[in-house]
MARDREN-604247 format. One record per residue (C-alpha): residue number from 0; x, y negated, z negated. Coordinates in Angstrom, 3 decimals, always signed. Example, Ala and Ser with C-alpha at 12.3 -4.5 7.8 and 13.67 -1.06 7.14 Angstrom:
PT  num         u         v         w
PT    0   +12.300    +4.500    -7.800
PT    1   +13.670    +1.060    -7.140
***
This chain:
PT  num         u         v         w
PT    0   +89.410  -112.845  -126.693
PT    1   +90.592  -115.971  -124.990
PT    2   +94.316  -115.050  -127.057
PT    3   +93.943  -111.582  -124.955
PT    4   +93.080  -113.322  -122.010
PT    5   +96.462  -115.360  -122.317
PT    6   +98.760  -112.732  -123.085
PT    7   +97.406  -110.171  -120.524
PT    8   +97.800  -113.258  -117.679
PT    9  +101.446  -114.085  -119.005
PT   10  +102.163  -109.984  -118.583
PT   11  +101.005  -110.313  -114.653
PT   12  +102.293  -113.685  -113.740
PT   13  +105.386  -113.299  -115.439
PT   14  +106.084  -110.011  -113.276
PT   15  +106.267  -107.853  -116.271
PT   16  +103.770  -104.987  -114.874
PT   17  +105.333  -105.237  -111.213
PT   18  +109.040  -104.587  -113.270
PT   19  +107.564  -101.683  -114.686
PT   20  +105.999  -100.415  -111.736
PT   21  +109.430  -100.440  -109.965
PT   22  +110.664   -98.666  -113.254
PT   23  +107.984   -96.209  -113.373
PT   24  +109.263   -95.107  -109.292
PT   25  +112.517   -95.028  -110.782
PT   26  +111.801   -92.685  -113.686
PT   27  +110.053   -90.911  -111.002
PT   28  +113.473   -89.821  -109.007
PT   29  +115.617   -89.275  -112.187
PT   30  +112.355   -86.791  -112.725
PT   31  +112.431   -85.192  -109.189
PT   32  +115.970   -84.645  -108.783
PT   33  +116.739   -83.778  -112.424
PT   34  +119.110   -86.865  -113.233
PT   35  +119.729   -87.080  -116.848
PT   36  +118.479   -90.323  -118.392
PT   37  +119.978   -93.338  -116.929
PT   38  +118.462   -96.310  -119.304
PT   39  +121.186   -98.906  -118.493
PT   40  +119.817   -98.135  -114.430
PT   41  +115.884   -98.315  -115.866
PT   42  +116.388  -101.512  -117.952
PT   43  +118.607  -103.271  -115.375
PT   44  +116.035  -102.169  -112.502
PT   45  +113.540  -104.385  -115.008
PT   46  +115.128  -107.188  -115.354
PT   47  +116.307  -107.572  -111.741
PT   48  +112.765  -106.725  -110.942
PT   49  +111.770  -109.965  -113.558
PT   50  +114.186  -112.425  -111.812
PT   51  +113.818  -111.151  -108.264
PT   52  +109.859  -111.306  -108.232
PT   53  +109.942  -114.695  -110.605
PT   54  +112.600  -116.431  -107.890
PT   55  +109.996  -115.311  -104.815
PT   56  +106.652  -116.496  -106.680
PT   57  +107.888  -119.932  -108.349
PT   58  +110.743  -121.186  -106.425
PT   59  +110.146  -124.329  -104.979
PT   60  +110.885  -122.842  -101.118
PT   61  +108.241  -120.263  -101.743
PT   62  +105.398  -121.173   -98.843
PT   63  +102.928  -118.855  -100.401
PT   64  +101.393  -119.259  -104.512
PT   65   +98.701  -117.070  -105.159
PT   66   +98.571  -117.861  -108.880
PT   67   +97.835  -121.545  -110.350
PT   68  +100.140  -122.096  -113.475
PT   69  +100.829  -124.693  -115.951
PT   70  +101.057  -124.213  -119.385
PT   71  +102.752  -120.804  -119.004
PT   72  +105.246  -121.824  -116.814
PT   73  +107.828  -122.927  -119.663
PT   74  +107.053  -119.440  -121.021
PT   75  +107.985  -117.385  -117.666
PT   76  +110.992  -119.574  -117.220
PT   77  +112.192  -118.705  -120.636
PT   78  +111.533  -114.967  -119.705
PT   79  +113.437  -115.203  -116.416
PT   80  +116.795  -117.225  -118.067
PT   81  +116.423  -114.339  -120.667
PT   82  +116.382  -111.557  -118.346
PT   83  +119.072  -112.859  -116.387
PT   84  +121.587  -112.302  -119.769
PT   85  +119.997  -109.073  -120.352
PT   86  +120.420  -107.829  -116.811
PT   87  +124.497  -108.653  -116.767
PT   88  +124.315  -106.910  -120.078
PT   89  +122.802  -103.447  -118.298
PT   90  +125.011  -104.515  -115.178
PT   91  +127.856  -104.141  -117.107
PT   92  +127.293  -100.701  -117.960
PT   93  +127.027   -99.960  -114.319
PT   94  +129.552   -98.189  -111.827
PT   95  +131.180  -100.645  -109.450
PT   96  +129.887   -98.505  -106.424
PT   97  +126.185   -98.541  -108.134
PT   98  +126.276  -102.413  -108.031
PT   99  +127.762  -102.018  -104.583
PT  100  +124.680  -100.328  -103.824
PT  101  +123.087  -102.878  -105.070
PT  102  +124.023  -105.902  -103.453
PT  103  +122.144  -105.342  -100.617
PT  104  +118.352  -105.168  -101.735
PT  105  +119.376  -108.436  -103.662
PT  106  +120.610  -109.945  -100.441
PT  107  +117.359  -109.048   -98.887
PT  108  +115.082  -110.517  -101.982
PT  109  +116.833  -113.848  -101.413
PT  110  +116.641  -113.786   -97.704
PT  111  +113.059  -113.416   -98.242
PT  112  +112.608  -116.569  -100.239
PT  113  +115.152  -118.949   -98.410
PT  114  +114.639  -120.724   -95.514
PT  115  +118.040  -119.505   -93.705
PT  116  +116.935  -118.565   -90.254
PT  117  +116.139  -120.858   -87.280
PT  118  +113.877  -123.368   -87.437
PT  119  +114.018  -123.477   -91.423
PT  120  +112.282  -119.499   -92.044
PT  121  +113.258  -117.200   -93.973
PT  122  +112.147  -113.120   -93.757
PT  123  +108.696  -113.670   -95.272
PT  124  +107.441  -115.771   -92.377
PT  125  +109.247  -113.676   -89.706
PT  126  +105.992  -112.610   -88.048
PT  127  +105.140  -108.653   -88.926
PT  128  +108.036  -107.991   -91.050
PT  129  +106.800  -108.714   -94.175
PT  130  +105.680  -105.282   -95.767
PT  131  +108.111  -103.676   -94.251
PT  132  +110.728  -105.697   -95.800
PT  133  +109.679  -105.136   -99.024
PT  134  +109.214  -101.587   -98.646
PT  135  +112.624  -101.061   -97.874
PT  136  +113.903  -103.072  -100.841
PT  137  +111.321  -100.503  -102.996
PT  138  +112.464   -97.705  -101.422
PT  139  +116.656   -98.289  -101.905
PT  140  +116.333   -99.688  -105.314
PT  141  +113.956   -96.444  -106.555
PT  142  +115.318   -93.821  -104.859
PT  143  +118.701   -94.340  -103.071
PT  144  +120.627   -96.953  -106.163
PT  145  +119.155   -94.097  -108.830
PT  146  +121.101   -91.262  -106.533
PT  147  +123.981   -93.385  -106.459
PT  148  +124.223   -94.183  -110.192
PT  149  +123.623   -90.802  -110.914
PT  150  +126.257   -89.637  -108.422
PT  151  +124.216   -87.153  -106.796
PT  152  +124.500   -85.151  -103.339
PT  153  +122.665   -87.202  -100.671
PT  154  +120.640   -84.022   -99.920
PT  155  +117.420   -83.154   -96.830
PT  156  +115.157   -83.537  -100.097
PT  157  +116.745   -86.843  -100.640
PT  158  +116.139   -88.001   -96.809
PT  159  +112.779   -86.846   -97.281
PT  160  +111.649   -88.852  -100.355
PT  161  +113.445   -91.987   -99.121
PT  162  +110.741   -91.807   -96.242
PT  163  +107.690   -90.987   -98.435
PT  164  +108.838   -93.876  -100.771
PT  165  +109.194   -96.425   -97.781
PT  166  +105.453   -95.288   -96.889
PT  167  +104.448   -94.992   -99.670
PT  168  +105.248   -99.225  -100.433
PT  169  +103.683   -99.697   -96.855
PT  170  +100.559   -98.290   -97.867
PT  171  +100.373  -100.100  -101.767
PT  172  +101.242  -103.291   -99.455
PT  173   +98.437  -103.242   -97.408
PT  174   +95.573  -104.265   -99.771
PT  175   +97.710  -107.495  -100.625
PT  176   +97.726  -107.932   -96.793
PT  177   +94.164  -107.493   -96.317
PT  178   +93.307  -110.109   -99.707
PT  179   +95.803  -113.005   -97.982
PT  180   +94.871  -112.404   -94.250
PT  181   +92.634  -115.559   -94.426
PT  182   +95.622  -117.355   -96.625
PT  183   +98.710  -116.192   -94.398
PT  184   +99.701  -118.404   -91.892
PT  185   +98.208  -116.762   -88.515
PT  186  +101.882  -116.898   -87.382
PT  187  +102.973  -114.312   -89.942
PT  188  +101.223  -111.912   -87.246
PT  189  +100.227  -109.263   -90.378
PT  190   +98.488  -106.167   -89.688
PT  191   +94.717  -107.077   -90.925
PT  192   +95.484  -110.634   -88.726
PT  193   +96.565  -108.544   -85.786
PT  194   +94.354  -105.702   -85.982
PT  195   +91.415  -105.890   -88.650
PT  196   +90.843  -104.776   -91.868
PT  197   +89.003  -101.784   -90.821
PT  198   +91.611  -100.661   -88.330
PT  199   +94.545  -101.388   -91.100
PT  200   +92.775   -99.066   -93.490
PT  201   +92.412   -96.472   -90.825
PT  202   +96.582   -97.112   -90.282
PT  203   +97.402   -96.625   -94.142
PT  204   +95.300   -93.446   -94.266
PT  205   +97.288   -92.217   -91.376
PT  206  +100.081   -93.408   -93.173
PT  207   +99.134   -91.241   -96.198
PT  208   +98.507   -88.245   -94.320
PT  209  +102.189   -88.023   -93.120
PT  210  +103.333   -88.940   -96.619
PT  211  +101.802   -85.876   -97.662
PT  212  +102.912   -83.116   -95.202
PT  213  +106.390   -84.800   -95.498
PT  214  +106.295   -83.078   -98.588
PT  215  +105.461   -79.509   -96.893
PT  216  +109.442   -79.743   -95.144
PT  217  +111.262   -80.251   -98.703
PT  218  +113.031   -77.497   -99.878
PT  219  +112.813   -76.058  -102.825
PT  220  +109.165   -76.811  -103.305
PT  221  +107.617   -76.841  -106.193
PT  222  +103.572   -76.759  -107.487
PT  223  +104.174   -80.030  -109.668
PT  224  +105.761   -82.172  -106.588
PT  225  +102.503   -80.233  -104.529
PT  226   +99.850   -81.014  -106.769
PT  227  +101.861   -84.620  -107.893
PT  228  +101.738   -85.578  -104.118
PT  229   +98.287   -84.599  -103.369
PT  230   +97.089   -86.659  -106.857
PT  231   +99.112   -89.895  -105.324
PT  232   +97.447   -89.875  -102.249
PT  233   +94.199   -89.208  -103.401
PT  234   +94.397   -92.706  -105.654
PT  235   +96.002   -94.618  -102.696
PT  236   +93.197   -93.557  -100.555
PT  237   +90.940   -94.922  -103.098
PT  238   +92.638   -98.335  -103.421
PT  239   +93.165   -98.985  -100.131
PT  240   +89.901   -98.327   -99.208
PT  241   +88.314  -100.096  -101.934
PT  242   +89.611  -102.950  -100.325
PT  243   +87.875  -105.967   -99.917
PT  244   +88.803  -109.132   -98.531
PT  245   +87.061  -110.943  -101.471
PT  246   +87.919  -109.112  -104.424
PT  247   +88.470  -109.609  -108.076
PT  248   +91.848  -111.288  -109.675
PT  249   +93.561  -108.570  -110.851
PT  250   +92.530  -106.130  -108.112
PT  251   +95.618  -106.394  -106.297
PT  252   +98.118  -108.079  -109.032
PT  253   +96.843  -104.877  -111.744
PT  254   +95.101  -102.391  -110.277
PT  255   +97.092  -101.486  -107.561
PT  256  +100.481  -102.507  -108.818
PT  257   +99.399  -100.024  -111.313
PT  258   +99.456   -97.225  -108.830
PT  259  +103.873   -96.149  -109.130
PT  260  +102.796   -95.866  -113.040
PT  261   +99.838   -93.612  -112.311
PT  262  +101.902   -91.752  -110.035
PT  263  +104.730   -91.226  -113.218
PT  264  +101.900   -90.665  -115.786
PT  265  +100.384   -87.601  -112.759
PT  266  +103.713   -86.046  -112.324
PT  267  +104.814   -85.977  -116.465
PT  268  +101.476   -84.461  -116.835
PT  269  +101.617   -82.129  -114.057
PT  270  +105.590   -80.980  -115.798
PT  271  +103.706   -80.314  -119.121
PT  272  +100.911   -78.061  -117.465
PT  273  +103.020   -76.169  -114.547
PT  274  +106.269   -77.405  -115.517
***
């Protein structure tokens, strides 16, 4: 049990399960706009995802730890080293214009971690940018860089799931929020600081709502994406307000990093039935 323990606290610190949950959104657009399977894009997206995540948490101008590590941290090292050769190994097999495409998500994931504004912050401690930040790096990597590699027309559908993914990351970001409010520097200005936890809950369910009748404007519409969409929300609802500002470890860090996979298991399951 305590060898279980181990391995399943190596799989969230090490950012495995948040790599596959930015996979799982990926998989979700080649699914949505029927784009053939792009591996090389789905294993580089997880080891970028690795090393991105990895450089955030552990590096040493990271203001924030939320997880206490010792032994394990030769082991997560190792993993990051070895998923930096594995990800110019799947970045080789990109386009030029893909990488291109790219570039600027990275940019933004180290801008978030260095110290290279005025008076020594960097975009994590910009007050009430945060979430939003990240949300846009979600929502280009997993929908916009998989349109790109697949070389597909930019399309009103396209516009439209950009948005729902960009609320979508909002909404999953909130619960973190709402667990760090008494941890976050009061500077940092985040929503639950600024407005309550009650009153951020009530702003991600309004959030939700237009992420679902976003979905009534696509074109094209189909019962899977309907029924897909509705399932999503239904769970986010759930998460979010299950919310707690003392809640277990892995509430945040599993549970609802869990919630893009869900959202890939709903919508391969809802193909099979009405597909």
């Amino acid at each position: 049990m305590k060898t279980l323990k181990s391995i399943f606290r190596f799989y969230i610190n090490s950012s495995i399960h948040v790599a596959l949950a930015i996979c799982a959104l990926v998989k979700i657009t080649f699914i949505k706009f029927g784009i053939p399977e792009g591996y090389a894009l789905l294993w580089f997206s997880f080891f970028c995802s690795i090393i991105g995540y990895n450089f955030v948490k552990y590096s040493k101008v990271a203001k924030l730890y939320h997880i206490r590590l010792t032994r394990s941290m030769k082991s997560i090292r190792f993993l990051t080293i070895a998923s930096g050769v594995l990800l110019l190994y799947f970045g080789y097999q990109l386009s030029y214009k893909t990488l291109m495409y790219v570039s600027p998500f990275l940019a933004l994931t180290v801008l978030y971690a260095i110290p290279v504004f005025p008076n020594k912050k960097n975009l994590r401690s910009v007050a009430g940018v945060k979430i939003f930040v990240i949300a846009l790096v979600w929502a280009g990597t997993t929908v916009l860089v998989p349109m790109i590699y697949a070389e597909a027309d930019l399309s009103f559908n396209f516009l439209i799931e950009i948005i729902q993914r960009f609320i979508f990351i909002v909404v999953l970001m909130l619960p973190f929020e709402i667990r760090d409010m008494h941890h976050d520097d009061i500077s940092l200005e985040t929503l639950p600081q600024k407005i309550g936890v009650t009153r951020t809950k009530v702003f991600g369910s309004i959030l939700l709502v237009v992420f679902l009748l976003l979905t009534a404007i696509k074109q094209e519409l189909s019962s899977v994406e309907i029924l897909s969409t509705i399932s999503i929300t239904t769970i986010c609802l759930f998460f979010l307000w299950g919310t707690e500002k003392k809640q277990s470890e892995y509430y945040c860090s599993f549970w609802v990093e869990s919630v893009p996979i869900m959202w890939l298991f709903i919508v391969i399951l809802m193909q099979n039935l009405f597909g």
